[in-house]
PALO-261855 format. One record per residue (C-alpha): residue in three letters; residue number from 1; x, y, z. Coordinates in steps of 0.1 Angstrom, whole numbers, padded with zeros to 4 digits. Layout:
residuo/num/px/py/pz
ALA/NUM/X/Y/Z
...
REM end
This chain:
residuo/num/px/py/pz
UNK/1/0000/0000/0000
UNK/2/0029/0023/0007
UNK/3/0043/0015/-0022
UNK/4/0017/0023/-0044
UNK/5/0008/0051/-0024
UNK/6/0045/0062/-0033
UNK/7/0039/0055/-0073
UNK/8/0007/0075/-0072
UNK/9/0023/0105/-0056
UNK/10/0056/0100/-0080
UNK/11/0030/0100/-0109
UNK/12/0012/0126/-0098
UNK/13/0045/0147/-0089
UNK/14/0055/0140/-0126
UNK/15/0022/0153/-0140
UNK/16/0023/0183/-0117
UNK/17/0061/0193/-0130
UNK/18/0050/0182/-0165
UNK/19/0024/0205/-0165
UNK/20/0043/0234/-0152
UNK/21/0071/0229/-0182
UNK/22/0044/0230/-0205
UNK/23/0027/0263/-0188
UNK/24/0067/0274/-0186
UNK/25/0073/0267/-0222
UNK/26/0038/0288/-0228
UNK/27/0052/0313/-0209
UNK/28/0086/0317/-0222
UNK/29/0066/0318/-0257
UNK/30/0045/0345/-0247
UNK/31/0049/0379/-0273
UNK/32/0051/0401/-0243
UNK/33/0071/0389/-0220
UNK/34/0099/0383/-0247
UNK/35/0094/0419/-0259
UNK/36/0099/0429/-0220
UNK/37/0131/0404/-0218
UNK/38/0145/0423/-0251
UNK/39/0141/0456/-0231
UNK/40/0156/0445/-0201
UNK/41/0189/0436/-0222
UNK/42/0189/0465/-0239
UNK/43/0191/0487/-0205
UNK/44/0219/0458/-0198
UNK/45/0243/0467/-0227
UNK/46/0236/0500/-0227
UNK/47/0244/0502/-0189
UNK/48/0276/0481/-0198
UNK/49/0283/0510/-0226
UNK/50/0281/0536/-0199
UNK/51/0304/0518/-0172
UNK/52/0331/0512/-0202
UNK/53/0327/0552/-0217
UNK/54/0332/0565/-0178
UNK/55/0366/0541/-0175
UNK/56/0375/0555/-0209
UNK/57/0368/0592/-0197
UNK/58/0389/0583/-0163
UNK/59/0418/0572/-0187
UNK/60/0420/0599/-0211
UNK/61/0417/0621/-0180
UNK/62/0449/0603/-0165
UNK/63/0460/0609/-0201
UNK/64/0461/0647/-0202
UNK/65/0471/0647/-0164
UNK/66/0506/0629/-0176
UNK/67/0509/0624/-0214
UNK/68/0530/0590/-0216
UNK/69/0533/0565/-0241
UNK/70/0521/0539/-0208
UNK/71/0487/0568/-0206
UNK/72/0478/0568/-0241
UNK/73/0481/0532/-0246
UNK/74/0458/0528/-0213
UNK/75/0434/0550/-0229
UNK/76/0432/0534/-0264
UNK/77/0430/0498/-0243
UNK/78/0398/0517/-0225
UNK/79/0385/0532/-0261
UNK/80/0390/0495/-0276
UNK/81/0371/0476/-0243
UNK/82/0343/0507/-0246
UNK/83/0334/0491/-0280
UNK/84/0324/0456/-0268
UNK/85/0291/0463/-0251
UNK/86/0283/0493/-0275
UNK/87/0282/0475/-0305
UNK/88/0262/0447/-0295
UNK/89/0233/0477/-0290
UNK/90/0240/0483/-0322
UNK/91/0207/0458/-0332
UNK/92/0187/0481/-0311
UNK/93/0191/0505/-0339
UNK/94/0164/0494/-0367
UNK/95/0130/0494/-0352
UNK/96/0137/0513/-0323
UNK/97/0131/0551/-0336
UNK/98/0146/0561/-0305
UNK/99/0183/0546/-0312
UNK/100/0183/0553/-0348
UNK/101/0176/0590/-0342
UNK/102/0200/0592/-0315
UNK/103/0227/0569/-0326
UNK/104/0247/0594/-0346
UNK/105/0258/0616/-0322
UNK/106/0278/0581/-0311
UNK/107/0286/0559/-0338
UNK/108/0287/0578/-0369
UNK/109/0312/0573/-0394
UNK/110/0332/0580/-0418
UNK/111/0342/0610/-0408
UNK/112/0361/0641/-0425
UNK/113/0388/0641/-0398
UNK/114/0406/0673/-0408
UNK/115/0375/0693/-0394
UNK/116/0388/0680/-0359
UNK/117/0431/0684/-0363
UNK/118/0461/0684/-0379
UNK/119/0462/0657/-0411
UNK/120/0489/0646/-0435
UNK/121/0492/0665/-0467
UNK/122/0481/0632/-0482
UNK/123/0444/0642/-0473
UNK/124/0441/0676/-0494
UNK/125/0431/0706/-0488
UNK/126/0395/0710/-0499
UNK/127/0362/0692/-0505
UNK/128/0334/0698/-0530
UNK/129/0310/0684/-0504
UNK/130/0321/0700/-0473
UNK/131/0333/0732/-0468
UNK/132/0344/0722/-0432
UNK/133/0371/0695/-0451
UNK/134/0402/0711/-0430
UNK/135/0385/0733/-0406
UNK/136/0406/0721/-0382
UNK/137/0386/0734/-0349
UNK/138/0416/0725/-0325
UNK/139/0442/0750/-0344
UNK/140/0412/0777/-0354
UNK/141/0395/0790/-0319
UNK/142/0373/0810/-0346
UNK/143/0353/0795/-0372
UNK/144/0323/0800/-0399
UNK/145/0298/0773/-0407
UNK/146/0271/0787/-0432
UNK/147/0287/0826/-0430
UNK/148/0274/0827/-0392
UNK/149/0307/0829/-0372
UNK/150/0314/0804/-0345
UNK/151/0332/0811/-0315
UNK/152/0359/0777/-0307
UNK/153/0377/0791/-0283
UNK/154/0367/0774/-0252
UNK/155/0364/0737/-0263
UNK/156/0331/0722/-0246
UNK/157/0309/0693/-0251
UNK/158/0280/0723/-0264
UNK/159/0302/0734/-0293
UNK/160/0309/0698/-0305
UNK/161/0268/0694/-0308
UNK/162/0272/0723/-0330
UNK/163/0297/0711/-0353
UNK/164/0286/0676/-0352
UNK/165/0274/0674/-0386
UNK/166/0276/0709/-0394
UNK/167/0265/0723/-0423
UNK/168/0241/0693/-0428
UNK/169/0272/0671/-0440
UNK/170/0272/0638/-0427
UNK/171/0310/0634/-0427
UNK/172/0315/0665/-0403
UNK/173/0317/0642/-0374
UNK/174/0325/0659/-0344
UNK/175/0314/0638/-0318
UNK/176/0313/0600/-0309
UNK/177/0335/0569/-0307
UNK/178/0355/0577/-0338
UNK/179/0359/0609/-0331
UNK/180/0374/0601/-0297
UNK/181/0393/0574/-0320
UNK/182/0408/0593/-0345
UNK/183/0421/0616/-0312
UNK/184/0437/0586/-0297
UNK/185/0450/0571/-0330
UNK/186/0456/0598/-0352
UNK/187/0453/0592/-0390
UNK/188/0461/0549/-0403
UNK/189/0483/0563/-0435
UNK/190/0491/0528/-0444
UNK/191/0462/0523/-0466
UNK/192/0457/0486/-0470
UNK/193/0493/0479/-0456
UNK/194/0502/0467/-0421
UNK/195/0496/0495/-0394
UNK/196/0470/0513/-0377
UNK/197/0476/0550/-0368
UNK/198/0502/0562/-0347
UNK/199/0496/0596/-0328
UNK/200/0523/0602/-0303
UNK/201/0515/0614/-0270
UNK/202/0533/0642/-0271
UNK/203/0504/0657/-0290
UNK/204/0489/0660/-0259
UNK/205/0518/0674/-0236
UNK/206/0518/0710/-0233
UNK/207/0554/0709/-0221
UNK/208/0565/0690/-0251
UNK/209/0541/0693/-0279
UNK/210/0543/0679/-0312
UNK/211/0511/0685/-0335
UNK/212/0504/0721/-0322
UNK/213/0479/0731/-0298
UNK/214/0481/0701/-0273
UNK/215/0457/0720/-0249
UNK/216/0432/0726/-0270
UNK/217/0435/0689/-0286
UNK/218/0434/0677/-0250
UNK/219/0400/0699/-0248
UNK/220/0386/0683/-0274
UNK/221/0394/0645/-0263
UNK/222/0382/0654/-0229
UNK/223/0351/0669/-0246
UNK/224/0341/0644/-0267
UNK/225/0348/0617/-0240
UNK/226/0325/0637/-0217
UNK/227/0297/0637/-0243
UNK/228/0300/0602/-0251
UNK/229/0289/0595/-0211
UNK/230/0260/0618/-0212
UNK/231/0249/0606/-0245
UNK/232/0255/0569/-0228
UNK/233/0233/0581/-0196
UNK/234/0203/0591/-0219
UNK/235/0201/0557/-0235
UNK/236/0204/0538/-0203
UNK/237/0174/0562/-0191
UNK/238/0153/0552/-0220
UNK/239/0156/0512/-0220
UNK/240/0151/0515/-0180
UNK/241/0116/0501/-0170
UNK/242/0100/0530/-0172
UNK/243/0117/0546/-0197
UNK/244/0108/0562/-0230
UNK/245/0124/0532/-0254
UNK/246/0110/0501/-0230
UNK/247/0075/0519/-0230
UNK/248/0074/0522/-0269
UNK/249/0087/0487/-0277
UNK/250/0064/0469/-0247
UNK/251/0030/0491/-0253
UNK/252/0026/0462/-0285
UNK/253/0039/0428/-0280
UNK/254/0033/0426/-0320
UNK/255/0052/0457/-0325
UNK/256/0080/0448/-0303
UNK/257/0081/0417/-0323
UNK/258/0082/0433/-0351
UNK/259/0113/0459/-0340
UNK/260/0135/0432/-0330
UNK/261/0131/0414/-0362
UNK/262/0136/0446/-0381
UNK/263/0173/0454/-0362
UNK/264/0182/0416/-0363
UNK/265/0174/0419/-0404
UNK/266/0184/0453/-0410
UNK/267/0214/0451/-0398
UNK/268/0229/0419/-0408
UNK/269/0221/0432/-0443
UNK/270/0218/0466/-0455
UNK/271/0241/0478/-0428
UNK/272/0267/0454/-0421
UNK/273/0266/0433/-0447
UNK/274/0261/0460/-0473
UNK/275/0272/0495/-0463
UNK/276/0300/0484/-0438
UNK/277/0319/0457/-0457
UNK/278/0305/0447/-0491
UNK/279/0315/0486/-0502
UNK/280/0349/0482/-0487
UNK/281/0355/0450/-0502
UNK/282/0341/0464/-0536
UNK/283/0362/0496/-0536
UNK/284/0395/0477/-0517
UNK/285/0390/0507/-0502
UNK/286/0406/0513/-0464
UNK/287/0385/0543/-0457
UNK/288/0354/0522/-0458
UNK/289/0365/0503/-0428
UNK/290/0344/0512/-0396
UNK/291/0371/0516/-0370
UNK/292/0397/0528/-0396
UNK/293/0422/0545/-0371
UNK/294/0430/0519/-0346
UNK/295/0426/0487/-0368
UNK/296/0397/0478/-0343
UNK/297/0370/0467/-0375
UNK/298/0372/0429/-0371
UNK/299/0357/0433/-0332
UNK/300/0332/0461/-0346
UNK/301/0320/0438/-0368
UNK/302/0317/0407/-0343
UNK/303/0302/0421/-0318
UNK/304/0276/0433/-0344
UNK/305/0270/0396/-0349
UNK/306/0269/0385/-0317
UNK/307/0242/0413/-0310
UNK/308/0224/0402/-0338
UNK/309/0226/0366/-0323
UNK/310/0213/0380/-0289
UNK/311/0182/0395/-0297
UNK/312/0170/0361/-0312
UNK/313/0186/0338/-0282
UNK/314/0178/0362/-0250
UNK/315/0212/0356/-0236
UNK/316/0234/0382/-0234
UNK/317/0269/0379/-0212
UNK/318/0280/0408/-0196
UNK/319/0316/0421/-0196
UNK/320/0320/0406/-0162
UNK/321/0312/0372/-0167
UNK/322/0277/0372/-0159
UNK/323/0243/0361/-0182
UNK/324/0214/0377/-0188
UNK/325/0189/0352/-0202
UNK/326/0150/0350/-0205
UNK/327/0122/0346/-0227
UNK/328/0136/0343/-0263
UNK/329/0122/0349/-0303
UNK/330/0141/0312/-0304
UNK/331/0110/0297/-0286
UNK/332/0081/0318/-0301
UNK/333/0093/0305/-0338
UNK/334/0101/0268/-0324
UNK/335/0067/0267/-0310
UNK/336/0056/0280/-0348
UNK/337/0079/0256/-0364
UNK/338/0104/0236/-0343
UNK/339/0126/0232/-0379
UNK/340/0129/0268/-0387
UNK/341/0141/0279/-0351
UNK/342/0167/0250/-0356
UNK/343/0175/0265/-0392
UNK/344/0176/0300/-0382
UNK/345/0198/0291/-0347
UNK/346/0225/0274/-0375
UNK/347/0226/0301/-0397
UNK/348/0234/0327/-0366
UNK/349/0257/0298/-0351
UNK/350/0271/0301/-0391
UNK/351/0279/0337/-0391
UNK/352/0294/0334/-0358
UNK/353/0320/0313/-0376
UNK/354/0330/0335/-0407
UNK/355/0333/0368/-0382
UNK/356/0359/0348/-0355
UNK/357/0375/0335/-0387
UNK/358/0381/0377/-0394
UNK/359/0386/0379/-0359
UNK/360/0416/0353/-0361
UNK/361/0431/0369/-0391
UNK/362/0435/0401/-0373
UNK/363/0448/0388/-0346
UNK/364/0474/0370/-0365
UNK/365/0486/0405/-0378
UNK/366/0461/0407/-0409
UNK/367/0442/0442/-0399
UNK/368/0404/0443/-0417
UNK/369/0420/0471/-0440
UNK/370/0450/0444/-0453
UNK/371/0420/0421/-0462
UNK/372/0399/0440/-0479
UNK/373/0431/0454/-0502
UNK/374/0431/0448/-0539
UNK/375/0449/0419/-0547
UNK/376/0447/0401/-0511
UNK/377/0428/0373/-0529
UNK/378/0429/0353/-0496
UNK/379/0414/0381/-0474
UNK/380/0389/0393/-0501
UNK/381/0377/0356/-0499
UNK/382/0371/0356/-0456
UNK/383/0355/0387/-0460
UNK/384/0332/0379/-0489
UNK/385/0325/0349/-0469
UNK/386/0314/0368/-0438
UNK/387/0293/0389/-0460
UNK/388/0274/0356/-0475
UNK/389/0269/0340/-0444
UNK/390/0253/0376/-0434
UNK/391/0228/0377/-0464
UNK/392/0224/0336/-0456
UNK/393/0208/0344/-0422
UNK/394/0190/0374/-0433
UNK/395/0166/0348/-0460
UNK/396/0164/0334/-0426
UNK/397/0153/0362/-0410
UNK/398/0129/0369/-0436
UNK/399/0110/0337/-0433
UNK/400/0107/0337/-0398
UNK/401/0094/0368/-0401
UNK/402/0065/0354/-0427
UNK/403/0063/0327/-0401
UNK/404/0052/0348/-0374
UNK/405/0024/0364/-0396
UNK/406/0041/0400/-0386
UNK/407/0030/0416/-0425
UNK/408/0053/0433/-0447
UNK/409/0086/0446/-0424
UNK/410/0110/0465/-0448
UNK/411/0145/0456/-0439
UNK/412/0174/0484/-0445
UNK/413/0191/0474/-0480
UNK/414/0225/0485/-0498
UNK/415/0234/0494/-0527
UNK/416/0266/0473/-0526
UNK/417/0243/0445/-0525
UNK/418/0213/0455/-0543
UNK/419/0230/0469/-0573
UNK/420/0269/0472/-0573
UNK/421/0270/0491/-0604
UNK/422/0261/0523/-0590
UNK/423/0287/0522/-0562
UNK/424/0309/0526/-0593
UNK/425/0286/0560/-0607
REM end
């Protein structure tokens, strides 16, 4: 009697836990509390972002404090580690209005770098499309953008907004990660050879300065860094619970859907895939490479990927070790169709692959630039094939999204990829 007294509560224990996997499993599946798990990791890498841009502000302060080569090596270490987190957000962007009308002022590239300093000769003197080409704002305290005359000569986070983009050209990038970059690096003149740039710090030490102006070019870095944390605190405000960017994306489970499958697409294609590499690789062309001064493109590009690869899992690992994981997109399209999620989980797991093959060429002293050079028949090839395996998952992408019964989402295309011949016009 004991005995089956035991069985019975064993078999009812079983049904019990067997129903609460299945109610889990419903759970997990649930539209909502995905869309609410996709929030939460954006505040996470956003947060992360923030913690890395105020150790990179700390070290470019300990920079200017004592200009040494061991100062400006800690800060480019800082600027490098600051671009981990942030460019996993960087599938936040498409879908979210929020990120994609703010993102600029952090991430946009190329820029015209002789509005900002000193260049080489190399660069030329003036531009048919920006008449800021070589305003050089840390040599000229005064300035004129548009024949209104701009007072430079205290060098503050407010007067970056104002150049940032001034005169309505896109290259006139004044603020940001690459700014902040091309600062710590100085110019890559090695075109698709080995070599990233080379500023000394001595172009920041007043008692010893080489480049001109080292207070005012430490002005600027400390400016820019500055604005890079406060631009950093408003996204972390938005994607908190009660923020501006979890509101938007949670008020419609559908929606939300709809914006994570948008960044996951858009991204993979028309941005990475098209306008960040397939252009390069078209026009062997080392200016076209996203972190072009410190030969940092091959991480950019990875941690793209494994964004990408987040927003569809739930898990995201933090810079210290940790995991953040939850209700996932994996589980609403295996509950659809188990053989898709399976397909679609490969063809992330495959792009994975081709961007730590990149990342293993650069660390074995290929930079992105040297592979992207006419004539590196080897690196063309592990690029293109990073490219493919990018359009692969986005036919993914794309039936998932028919899967899901979402409508017709519009996905960011390319040129490069839609129709090469006019990158050549």
């Amino acid at each position: 009697m004991t005995t089956s007294f035991l069985r019975a509560a064993a078999f009812a224990l079983a049904a019990a836990t067997s129903s609460l996997a299945v109610g889990a499993a419903h759970a997990a599946a649930d539209p909502a509390a995905i869309v609410k798990h996709y929030a939460e990791i954006a505040h996470a890498k956003f947060s992360d972002s923030l913690d890395a841009a105020k150790a990179l502000d700390a070290a470019i302060d300990a920079l200017i404090a004592k200009p040494s080569d061991e100062t400006l090596k800690a800060a480019r270490e800082a600027w490098l580690k600051s671009r981990v987190p942030y460019q996993q957000t960087e599938a936040y962007r498409f879908g979210n209005a929020i990120v994609d009308d703010w993102e600029g002022k952090v991430n946009a590239w190329p820029l015209d770098e002789g509005l900002i300093d000193y260049v080489d000769a190399g660069y030329g003197t003036e531009s048919d499309e920006n008449a800021l080409f070589v305003a050089n704002v840390i040599a000229n305290p005064k300035l004129e953008i548009g024949g209104e005359a701009i007072d430079a000569t205290s060098i503050t986070p407010e007067l970056l907004e104002t150049l940032h983009e001034a005169g309505e050209v896109e290259a006139n990038v004044a603020t940001g990660y690459h700014a902040i970059e091309f600062l710590l690096w100085g110019q890559d003149l090695n075109g698709t050879g080995p070599g990233a740039g080379n500023r000394p710090a001595t172009d920041f030490d007043t008692a010893n300065c080489t480049g001109g102006n080292c207070d005012r070019r430490a002005a600027y870095l400390k400016a820019a860094s500055s604005l890079l944390v406060t631009d950093l605190e408003e996204m972390v405000a938005a994607w908190a619970p009660d923020g501006e960017g979890t509101k938007t994306v949670t008020a419609d489970p559908k929606a939300g859907i709809t914006a994570m499958l948008t960044g996951m697409g858009s991204l993979s294609y028309g941005e990475l895939a098209g306008e960040r590499m397939k252009l390069g690789l078209l026009l062997h062309d080392p200016e076209e490479e996203h972190d072009c001064f410190s030969d940092n493109t091959h991480n950019s590009h990875y941690y793209d990927v494994v964004g990408i690869q987040t927003v569809y899992t739930g898990e995201y690992t933090r810079p210290d070790g940790s995991k953040l994981t939850g209700p996932s997109l994996s589980e609403l399209v295996a509950e659809k169709d188990a053989a898709l999620d399976t397909e679609m989980k490969g063809k992330l797991d495959a792009s994975h692959a081709a961007f730590e093959a990149l990342v293993k060429r650069a660390e074995g002293g290929e930079a992105y630039d040297q592979m992207i050079g006419e004539g590196n028949e080897a690196g063309n090839k592990a690029v293109q094939a990073a490219v493919d395996s990018l359009i692969d998952q986005t036919k993914t992408i794309q039936r998932v999204i028919a899967s899901l019964d979402l409508g017709e989402i519009a996905l960011e295309g390319s040129d490069s990829l839609d129709n090469p011949d006019a990158v050549f016009q």
